[in-house]
C-alpha positions in Angstrom: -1.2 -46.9 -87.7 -4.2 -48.3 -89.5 -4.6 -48.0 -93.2 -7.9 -46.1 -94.6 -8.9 -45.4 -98.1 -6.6 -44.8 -101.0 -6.0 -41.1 -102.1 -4.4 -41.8 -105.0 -2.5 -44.4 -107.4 0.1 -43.9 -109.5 2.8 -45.5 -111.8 4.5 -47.7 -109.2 3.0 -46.9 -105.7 -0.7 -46.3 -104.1 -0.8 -43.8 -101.1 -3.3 -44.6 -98.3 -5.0 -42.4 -95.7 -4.7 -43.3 -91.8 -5.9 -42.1 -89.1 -3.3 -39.5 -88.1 -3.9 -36.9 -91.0 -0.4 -36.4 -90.6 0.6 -39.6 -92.2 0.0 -41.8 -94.9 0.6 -45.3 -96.0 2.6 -46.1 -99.1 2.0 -49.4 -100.8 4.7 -50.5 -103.9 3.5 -52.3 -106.6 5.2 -54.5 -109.3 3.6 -52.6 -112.4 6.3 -51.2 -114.6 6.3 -48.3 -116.7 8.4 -46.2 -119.4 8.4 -43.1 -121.8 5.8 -41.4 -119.8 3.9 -44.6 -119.4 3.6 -45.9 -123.3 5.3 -48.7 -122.5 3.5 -50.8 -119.4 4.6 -54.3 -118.1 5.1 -56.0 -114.9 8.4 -56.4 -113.1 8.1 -59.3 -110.6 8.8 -58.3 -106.8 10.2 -55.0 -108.4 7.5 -53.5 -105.2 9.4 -55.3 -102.4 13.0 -54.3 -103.4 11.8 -50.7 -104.1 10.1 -50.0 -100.7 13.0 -51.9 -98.9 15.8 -50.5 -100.9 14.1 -46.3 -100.4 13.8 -47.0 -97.0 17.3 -48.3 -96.2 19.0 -45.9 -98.5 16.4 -43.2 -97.0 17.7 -43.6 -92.7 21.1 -43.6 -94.1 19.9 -39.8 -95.9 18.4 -39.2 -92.6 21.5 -39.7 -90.1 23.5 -38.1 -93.0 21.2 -35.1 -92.3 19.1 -35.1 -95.5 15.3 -34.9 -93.9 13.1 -37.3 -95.7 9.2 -38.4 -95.6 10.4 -42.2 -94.0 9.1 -43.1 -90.4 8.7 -46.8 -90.7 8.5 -50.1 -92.8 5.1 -51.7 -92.0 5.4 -54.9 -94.6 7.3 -55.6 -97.7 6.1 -53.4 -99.4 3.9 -50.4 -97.1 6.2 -47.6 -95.4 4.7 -45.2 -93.2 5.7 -41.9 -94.4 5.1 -37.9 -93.2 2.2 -36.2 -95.6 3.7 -34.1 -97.9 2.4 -31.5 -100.8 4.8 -32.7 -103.4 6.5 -30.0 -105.0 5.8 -30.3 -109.1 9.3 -30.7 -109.7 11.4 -34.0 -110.8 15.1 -33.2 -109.9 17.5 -35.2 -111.6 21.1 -35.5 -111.2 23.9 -36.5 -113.7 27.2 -38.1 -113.0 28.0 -39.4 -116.4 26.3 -38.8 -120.1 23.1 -41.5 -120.3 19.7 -41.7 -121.5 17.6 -38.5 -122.6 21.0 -36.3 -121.8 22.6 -38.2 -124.6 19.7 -38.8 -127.1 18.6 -34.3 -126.4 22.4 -33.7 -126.9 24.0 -36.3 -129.4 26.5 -37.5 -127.5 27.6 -41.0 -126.3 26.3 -42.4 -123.3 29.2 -43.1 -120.7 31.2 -40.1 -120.3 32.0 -38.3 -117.2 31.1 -34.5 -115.8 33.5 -33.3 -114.1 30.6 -32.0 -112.0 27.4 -33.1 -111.3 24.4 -31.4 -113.6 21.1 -30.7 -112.0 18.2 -30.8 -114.1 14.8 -29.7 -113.5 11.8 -30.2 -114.9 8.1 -29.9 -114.6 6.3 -33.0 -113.0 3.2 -33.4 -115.5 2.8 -36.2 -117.6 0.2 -34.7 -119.9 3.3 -32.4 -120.6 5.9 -35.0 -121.0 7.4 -33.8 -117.7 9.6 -31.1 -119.9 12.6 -29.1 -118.9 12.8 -26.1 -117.1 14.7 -23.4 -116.1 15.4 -22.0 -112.5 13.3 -18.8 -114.5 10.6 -21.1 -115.4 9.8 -22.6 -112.0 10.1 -18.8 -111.2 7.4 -17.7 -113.5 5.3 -21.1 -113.1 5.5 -20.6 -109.4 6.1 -23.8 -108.9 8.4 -23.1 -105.8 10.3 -20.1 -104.7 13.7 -19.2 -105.2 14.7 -20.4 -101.9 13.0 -23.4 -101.9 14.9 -24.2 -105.6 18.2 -23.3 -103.8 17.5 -25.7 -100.9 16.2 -28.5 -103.3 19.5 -28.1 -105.1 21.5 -28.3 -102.0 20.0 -31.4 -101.1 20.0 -33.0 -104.2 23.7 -32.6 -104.2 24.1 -33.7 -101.1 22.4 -36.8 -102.1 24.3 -37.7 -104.6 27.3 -37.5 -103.2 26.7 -39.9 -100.2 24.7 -42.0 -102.9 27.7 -42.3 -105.5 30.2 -42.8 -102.1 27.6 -45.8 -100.9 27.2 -47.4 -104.3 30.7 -47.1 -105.1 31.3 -49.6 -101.7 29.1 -51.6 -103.3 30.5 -52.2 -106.5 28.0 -49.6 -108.6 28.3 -46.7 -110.3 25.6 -44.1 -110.0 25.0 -42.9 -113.6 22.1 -40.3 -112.7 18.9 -40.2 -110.8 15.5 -38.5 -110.2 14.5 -37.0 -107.1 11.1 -35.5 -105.7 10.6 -33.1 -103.0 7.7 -32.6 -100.3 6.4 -29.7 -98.3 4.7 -30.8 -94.5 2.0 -29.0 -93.1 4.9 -26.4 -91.5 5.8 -25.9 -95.0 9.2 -27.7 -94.5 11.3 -29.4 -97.8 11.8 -32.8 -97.4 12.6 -35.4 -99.4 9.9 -37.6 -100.8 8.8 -40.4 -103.7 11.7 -43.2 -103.6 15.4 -44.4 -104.6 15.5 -47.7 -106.3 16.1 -49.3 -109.3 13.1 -47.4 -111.1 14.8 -43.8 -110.4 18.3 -44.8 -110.4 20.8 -45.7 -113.5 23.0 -48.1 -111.9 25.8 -49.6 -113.6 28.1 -52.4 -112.3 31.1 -51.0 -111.8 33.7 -53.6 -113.5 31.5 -54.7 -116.3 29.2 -51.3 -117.0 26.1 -54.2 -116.7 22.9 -51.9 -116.4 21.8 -52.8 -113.2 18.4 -50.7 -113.4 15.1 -49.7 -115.2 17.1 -49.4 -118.7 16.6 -53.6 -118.6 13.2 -52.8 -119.1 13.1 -49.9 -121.0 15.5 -50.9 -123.8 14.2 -54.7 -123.7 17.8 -56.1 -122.3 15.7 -59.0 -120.5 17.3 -60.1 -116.7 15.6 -56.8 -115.4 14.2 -59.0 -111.9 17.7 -60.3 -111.9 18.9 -57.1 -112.3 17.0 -55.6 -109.9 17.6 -58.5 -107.4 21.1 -58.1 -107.7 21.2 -54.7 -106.7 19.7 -55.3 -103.6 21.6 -58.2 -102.2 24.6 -55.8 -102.7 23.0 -53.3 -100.5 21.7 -55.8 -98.0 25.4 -56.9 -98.0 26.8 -53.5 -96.8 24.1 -53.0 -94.1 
């Protein structure tokens, strides 16, 4: 598949034309940002673990049943990938108390749902991505009932076949962000990535953040961090 001219370039990735108009390129970078990009910096090789971590953990989504925009690694750090319409929508997921859950609420970070919470909220920076409700994305039109209800299924889903596989592997998922796709047919599918940039990741014996947090809350090791993660996946492939 031959890669054409860049349609667009975000935070972390650049997405490439090609010339199936059904597909595009996606190319990882090792630009790293936080708090709605105020803080910027560069996390070295962060773009090769990223694209080779979303694509492994993505075909295990896949023959789980989970449909995703993955069709192929072409390098270290370009996937081939289904177009999508991405749906305005960041979904995260919470397993245990961390981050802007415990800052918005007051509480302490590490303590435990006894259910996972689904949050949405409204994928605009200008905004500050803010939260919404199930009414809001009703009113917004930013996807229809049914498509929140399938989102929602998947996303829990995910996480449970993502807190299973990182628990083999000696990690506690804390929370994550998702993002969801429409193709042409109109059909949801997931999209964007799973790494260390949209996953908290704690080792499991010590509670070592294993994950963007390094960065964002200057705790230094964050390539270590990062690498780490990865050779634990690698090591349960």
């Amino acid at each position: 598949m031959e890669k054409r001219n860049q349609l667009y370039e975000g935070k972390a990735k650049k997405v490439f034309a090609t010339d199936d108009p059904e597909y595009y390129i996606v190319s990882y970078k090792d630009d790293a940002t936080a708090f709605n990009g105020l803080k910027k910096g560069t996390i070295a090789g962060k773009g090769v673990i990223n694209n080779r971590m979303s694509n492994r953990l993505m075909k295990r989504l896949e023959a789980a049943g989970i449909p995703t925009h993955f069709v192929e690694e072409l390098s270290e750090r370009d996937t081939l990938v289904r177009k999508v319409k991405i749906v305005p929508l960041e979904v995260i997921v919470r397993n245990i108390s961390a981050g802007s859950f415990s800052k918005r609420y007051g509480i302490d970070e590490g303590i435990a749902f006894d259910e996972p919470t689904v949050e949405f909220s409204y994928k605009n920076d200008a905004l500050g991505d803010p939260l919404l409700s199930e009414d809001h994305i009703q009113a917004l039109k930013l996807a229809t009932k049914d498509e929140v209800a399938l989102i929602r299924k998947y996303a829990l889903a995910i996480d449970k076949f993502l807190t299973a596989f990182w628990k083999d592997c000696g990690v506690t998922l804390v929370d994550f962000k998702l993002e969801f796709g429409k193709t042409s047919d109109g059909t949801i599918i997931l999209a964007d990535e799973i790494s260390p940039d949209t996953c908290r990741l704690w080792d499991s014996a010590t509670g070592e953040k294993l994950d963007k947090d390094r960065f964002r809350r200057d705790l230094g090791g964050v390539e270590d961090a990062y690498a780490e993660v990865m050779k634990r996946l690698m090591a349960h492939e």
